[in-house]
KOLLO-782575 format. One record per residue: residue in three letters; x, y, z of N, C-alpha, C in turn. Coordinates in Angstrom, 3 decimals, padded with zeros to 6 digits, always signed. Example, Ala and Ser with C-alpha at 12.3 -4.5 7.8 and 13.67 -1.06 7.14 Angstrom:
BEGIN
['ala', [+013.190, -005.690, +007.800], [+012.300, -004.500, +007.800], [+013.200, -003.300, +007.800]] ['ser', [+012.850, -002.250, +007.080], [+013.670, -001.060, +007.140], [+012.900, +000.030, +007.870]] 
***
This chain:
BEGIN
['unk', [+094.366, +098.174, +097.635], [+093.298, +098.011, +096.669], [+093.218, +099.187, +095.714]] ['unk', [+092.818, +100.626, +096.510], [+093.044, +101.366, +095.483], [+094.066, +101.808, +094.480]] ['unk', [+095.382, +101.218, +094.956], [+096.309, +101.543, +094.247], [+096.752, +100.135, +092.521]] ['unk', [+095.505, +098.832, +093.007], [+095.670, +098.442, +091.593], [+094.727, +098.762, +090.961]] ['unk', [+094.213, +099.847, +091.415], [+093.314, +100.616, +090.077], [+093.521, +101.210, +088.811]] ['unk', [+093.062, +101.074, +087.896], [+093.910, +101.809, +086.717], [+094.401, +103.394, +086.986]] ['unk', [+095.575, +103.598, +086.002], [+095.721, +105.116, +086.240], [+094.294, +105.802, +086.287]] ['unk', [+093.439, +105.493, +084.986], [+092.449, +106.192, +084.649], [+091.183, +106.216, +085.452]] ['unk', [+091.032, +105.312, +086.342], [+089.948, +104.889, +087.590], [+090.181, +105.833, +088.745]] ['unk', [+092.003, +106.190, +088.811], [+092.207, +106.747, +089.934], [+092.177, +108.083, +089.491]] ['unk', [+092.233, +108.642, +088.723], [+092.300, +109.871, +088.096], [+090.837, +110.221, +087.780]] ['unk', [+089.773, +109.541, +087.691], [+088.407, +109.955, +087.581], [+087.800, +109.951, +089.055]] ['unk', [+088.783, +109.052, +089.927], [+088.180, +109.049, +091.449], [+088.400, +110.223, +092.053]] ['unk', [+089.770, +111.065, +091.924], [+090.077, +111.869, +092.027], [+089.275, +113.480, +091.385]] ['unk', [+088.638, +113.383, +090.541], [+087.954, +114.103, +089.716], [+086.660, +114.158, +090.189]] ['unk', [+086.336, +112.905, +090.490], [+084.935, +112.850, +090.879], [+084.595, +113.887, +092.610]] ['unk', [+085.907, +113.502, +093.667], [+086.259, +114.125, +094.551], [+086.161, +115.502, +094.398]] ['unk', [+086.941, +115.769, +093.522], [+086.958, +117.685, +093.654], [+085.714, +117.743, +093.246]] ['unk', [+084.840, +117.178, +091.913], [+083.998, +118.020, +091.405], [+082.936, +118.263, +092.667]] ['unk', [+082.540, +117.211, +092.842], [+081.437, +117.114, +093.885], [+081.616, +118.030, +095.257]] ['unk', [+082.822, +117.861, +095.292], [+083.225, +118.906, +096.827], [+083.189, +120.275, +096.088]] ['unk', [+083.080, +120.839, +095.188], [+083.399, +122.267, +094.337], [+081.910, +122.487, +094.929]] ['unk', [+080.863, +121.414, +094.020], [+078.971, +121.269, +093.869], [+078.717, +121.745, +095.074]] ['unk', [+079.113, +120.842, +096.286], [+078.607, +121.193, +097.585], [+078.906, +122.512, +098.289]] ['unk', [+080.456, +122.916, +098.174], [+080.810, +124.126, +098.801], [+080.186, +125.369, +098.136]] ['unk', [+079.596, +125.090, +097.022], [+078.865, +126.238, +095.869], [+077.562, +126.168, +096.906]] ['unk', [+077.031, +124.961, +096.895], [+075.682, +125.084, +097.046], [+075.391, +125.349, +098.947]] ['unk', [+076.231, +125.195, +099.693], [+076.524, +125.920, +100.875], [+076.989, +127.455, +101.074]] ['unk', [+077.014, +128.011, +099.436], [+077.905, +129.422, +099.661], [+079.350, +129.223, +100.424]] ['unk', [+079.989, +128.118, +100.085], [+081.611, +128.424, +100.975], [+081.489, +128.630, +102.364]] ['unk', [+080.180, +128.471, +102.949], [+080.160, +129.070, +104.092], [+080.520, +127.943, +105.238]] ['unk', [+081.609, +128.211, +106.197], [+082.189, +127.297, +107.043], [+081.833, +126.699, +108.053]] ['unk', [+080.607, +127.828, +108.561], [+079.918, +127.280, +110.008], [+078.804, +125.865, +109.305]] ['unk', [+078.552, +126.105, +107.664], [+077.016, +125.161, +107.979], [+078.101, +124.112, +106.990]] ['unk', [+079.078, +123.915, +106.841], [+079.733, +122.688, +106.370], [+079.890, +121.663, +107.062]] ['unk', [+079.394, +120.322, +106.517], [+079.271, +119.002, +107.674], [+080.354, +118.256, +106.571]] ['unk', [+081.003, +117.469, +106.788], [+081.610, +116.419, +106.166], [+080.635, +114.954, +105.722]] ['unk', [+079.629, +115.047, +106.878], [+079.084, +114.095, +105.882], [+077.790, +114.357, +105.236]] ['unk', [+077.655, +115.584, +105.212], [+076.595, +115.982, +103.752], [+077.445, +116.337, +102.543]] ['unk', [+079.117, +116.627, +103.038], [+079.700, +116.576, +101.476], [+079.730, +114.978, +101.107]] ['unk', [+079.678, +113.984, +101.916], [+080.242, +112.724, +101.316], [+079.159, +112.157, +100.832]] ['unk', [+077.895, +113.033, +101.253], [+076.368, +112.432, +100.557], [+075.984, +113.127, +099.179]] ['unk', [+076.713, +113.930, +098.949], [+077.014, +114.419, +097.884], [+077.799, +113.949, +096.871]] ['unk', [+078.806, +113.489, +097.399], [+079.909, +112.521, +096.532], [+079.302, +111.575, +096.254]] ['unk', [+078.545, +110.617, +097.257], [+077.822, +109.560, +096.898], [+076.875, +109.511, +095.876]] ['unk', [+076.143, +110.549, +095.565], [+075.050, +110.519, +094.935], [+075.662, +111.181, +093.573]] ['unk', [+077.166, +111.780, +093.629], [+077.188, +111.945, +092.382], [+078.409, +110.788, +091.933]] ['unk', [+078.680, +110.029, +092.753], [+079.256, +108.784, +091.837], [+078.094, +108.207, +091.320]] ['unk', [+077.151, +107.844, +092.010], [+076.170, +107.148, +091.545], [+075.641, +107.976, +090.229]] ['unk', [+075.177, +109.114, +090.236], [+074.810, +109.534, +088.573], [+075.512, +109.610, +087.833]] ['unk', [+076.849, +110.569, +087.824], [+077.590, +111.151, +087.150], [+079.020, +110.769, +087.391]] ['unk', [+079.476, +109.796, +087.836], [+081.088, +109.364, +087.457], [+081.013, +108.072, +086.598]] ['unk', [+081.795, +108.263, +085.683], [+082.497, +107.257, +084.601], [+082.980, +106.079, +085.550]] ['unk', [+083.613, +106.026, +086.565], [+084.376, +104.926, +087.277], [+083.371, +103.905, +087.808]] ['unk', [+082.489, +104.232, +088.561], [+082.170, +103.475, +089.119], [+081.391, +102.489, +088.812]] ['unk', [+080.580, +102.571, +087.378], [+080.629, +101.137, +087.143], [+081.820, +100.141, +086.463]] ['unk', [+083.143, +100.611, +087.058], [+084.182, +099.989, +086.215], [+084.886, +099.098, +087.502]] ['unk', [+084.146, +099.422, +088.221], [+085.316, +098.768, +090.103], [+084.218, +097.744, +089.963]] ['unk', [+085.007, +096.381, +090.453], [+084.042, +095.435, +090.694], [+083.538, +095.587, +092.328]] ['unk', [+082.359, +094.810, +092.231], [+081.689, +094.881, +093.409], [+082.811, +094.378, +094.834]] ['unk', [+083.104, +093.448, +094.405], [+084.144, +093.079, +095.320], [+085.024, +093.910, +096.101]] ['unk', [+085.198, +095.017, +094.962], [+086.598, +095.709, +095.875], [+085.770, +097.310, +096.535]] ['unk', [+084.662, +097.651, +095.666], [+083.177, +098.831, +095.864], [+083.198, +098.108, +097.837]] ['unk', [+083.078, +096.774, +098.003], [+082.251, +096.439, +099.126], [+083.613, +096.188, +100.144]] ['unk', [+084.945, +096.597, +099.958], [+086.681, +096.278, +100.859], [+085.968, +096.915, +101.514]] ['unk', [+085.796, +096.470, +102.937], [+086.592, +097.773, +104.097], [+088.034, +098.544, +103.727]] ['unk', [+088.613, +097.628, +103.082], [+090.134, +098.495, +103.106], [+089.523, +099.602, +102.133]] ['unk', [+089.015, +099.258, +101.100], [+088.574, +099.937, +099.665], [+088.111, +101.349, +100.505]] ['unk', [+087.217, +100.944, +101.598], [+086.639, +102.270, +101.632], [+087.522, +103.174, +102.667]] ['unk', [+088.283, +103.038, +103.537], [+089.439, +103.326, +103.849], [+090.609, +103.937, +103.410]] ['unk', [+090.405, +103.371, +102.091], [+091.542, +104.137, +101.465], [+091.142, +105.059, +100.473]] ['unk', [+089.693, +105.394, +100.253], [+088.512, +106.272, +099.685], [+088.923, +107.328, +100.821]] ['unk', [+088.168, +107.146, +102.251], [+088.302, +108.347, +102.763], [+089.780, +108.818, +102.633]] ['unk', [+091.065, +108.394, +103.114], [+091.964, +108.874, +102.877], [+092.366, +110.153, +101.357]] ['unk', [+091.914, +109.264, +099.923], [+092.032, +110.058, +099.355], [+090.903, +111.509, +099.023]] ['unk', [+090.043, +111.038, +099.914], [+089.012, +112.361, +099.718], [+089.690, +113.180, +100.511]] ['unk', [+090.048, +112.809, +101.879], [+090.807, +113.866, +102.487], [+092.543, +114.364, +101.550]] ['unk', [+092.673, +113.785, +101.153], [+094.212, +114.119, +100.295], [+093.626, +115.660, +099.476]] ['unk', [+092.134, +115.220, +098.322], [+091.909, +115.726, +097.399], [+091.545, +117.155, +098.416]] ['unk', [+090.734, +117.188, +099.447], [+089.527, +118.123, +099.852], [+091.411, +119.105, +100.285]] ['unk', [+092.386, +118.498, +101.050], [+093.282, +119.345, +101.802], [+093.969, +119.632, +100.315]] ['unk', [+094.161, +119.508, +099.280], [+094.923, +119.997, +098.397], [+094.123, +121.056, +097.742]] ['unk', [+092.424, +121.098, +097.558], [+091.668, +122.179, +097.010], [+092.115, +122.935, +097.621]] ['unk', [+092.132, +122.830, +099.381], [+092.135, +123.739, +100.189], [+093.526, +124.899, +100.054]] ['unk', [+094.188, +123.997, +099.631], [+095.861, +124.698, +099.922], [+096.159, +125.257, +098.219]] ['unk', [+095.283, +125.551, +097.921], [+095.568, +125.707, +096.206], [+095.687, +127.273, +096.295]] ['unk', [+096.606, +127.989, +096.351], [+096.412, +129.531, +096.556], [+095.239, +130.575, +095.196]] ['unk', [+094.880, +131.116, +095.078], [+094.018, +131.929, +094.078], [+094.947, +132.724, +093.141]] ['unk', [+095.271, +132.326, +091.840], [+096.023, +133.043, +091.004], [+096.144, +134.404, +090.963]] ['unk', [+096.965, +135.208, +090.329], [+096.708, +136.699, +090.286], [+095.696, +137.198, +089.754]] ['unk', [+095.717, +136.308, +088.992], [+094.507, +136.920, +087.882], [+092.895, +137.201, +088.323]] ['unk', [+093.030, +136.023, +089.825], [+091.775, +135.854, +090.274], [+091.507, +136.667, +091.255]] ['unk', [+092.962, +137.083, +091.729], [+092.628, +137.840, +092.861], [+092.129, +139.479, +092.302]] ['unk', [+092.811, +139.702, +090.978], [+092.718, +141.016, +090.527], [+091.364, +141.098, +090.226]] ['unk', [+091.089, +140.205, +089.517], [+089.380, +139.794, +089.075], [+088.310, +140.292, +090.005]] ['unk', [+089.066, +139.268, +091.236], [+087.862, +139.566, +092.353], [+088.121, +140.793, +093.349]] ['unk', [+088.692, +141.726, +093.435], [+089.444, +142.428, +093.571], [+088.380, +143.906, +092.695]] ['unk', [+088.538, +143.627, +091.259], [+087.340, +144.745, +090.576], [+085.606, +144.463, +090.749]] ['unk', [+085.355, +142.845, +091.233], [+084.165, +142.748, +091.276], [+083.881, +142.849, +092.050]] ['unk', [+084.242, +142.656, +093.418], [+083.633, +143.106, +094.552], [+083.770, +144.626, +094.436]] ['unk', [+084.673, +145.422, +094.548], [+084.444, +146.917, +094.121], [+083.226, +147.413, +093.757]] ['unk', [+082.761, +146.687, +092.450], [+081.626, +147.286, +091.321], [+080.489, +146.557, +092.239]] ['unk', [+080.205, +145.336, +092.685], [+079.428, +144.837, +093.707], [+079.141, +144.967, +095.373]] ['unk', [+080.291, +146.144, +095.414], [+080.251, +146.845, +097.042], [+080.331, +145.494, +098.005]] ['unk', [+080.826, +144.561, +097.649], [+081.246, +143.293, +098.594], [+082.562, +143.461, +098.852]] ['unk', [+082.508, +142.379, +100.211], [+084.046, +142.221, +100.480], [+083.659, +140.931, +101.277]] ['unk', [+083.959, +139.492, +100.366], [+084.002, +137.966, +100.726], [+085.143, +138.086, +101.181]] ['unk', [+085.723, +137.065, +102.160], [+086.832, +136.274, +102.243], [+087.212, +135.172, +101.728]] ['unk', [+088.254, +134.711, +100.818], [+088.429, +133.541, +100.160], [+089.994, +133.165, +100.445]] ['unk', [+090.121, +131.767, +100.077], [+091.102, +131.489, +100.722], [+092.056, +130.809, +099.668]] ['unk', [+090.885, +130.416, +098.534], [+091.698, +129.185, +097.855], [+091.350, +129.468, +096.497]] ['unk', [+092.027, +128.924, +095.531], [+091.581, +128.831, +094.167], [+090.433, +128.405, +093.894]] ['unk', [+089.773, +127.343, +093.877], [+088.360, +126.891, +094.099], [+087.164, +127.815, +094.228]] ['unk', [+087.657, +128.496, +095.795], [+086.369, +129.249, +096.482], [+086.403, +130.515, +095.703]] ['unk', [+087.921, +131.408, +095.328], [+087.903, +132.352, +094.493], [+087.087, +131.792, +093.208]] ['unk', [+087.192, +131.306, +092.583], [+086.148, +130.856, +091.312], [+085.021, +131.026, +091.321]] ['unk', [+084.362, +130.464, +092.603], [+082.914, +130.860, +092.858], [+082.799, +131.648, +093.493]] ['unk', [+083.231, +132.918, +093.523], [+083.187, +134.206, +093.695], [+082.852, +135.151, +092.737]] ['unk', [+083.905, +134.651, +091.995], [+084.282, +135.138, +090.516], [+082.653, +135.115, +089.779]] ['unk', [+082.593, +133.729, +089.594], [+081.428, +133.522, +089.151], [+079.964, +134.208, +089.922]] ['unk', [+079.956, +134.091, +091.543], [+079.020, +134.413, +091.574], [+078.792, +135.899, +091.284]] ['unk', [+079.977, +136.671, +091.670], [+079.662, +138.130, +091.263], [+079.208, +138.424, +089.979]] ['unk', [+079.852, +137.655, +088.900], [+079.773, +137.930, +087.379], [+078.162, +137.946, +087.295]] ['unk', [+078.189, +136.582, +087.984], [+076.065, +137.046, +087.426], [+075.232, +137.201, +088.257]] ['unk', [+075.563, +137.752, +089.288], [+074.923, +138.753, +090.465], [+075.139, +140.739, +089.636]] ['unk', [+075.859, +140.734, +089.089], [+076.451, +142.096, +088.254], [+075.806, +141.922, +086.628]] ['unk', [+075.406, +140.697, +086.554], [+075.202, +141.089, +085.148], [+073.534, +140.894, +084.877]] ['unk', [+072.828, +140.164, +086.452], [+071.565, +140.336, +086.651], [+071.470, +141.954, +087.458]] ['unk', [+071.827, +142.436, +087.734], [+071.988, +143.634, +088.221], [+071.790, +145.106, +087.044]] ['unk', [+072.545, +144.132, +086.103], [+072.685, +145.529, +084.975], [+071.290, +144.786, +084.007]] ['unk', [+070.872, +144.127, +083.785], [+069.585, +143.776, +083.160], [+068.382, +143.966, +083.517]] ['unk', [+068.358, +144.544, +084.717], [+067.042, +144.860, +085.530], [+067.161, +146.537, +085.398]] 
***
């Protein structure tokens, strides 16, 4: 089923996957002990429902497959193990590397993704820091 989806259905399903798993692991702090799998997928849910382009484009018919949803979890797990395995560029590591320095932290990160929101959170943890 999912595979006679348009390129462009599967490529926003896919999109919709990372973004929402990015939303949740942000809004957990990356943190591993309080990560549940199915408060990320209640997350996914609620942001297909607001914010993905696709889903009013799947007919109900194939929204309601058992196979359909079967082959959903499969690719959430494809998408979530490929964030995971995405190594953190140089650039990010050097990045995070001077900000924790100037922020007297030392996170552990593992992946491109989680380095980002590092990146980010230091940037404006440091730049509310210097405004006060």
């Amino acid at each position: 089923m999912f595979s006679s989806l348009s390129q462009g259905i599967k490529i926003s399903i896919t999109r919709s996957i990372k973004t929402s798993f990015e939303q949740y692991m942000a809004k957990i702090m990356w943190d591993e002990k309080v990560y549940r799998f199915e408060d990320f997928f209640n997350e996914w849910k609620t942001y297909i429902h607001t914010s993905a382009s696709w889903y009013d484009k799947v007919s109900e018919e194939i929204k309601s497959s058992p196979e359909f949803h079967e082959e959903l979890a499969e690719k959430i797990n494809e998408v979530v193990e490929r964030v995971l395995s995405e190594e953190p560029t140089s650039d990010q590591l050097e990045e995070l590397e001077a900000l924790q320095k100037e922020a007297g932290t030392d996170f552990d990160f593992s992946c491109r993704m989680e380095a980002k929101f590092y990146i980010d959170f230091l940037s404006e943890q440091l730049k509310k820091k210097k405004s006060n």
